[in-house]
C-alpha positions as CSV (number, residue, x, y, z in Angstrom):
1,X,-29.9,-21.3,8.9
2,X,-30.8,-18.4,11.0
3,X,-28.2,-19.1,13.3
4,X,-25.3,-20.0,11.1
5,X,-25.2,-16.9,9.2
6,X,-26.0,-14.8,13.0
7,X,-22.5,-17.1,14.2
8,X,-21.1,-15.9,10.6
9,X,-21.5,-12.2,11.2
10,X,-19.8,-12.6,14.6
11,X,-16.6,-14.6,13.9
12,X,-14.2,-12.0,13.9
13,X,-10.7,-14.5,13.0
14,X,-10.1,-12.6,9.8
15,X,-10.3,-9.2,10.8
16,X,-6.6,-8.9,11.9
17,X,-6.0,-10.1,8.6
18,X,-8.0,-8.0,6.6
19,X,-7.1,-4.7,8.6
20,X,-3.4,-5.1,7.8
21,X,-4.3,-5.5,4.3
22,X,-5.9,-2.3,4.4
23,X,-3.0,-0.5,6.3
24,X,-0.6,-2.1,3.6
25,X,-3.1,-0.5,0.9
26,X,-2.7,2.8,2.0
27,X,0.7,2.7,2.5
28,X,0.7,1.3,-1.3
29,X,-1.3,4.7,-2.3
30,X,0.7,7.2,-0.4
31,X,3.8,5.6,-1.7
32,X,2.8,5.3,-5.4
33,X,1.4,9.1,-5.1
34,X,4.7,10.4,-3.8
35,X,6.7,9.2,-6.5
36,X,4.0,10.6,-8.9
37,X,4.8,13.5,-7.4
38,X,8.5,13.6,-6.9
39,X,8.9,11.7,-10.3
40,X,10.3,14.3,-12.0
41,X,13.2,15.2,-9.0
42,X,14.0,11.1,-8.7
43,X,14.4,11.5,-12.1
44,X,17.2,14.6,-12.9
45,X,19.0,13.2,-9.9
46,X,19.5,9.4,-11.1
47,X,20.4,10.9,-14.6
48,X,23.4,13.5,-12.7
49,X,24.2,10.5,-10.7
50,X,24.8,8.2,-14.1
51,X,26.6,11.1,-15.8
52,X,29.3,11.7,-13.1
53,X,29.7,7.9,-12.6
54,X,30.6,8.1,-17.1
């Protein structure tokens, strides 16, 4: 038992995985707090863009 969960701890096939998950996370957080953020701008120039294309 001792040694499965000692060969368990130092299998290392889904860390390449679980790493680009994490990068693709971030990148989710920073994205999502930008728009927060810049909601507001996005926002007055989609509405000019919609009333010149009237």
């Amino acid at each position: 038992m001792k040694a499965k969960f000692v060969g368990f701890l130092k299998d290392e096939a889904g860390q390449g995985m679980t790493e680009y998950g994490l990068i693709i996370a971030l990148i989710a957080v920073v994205v999502i707090g930008a728009l927060t953020l810049m909601g507001g701008n996005i926002k007055a120039l989609l509405t000019t863009a919609a009333g010149s294309i009237k």
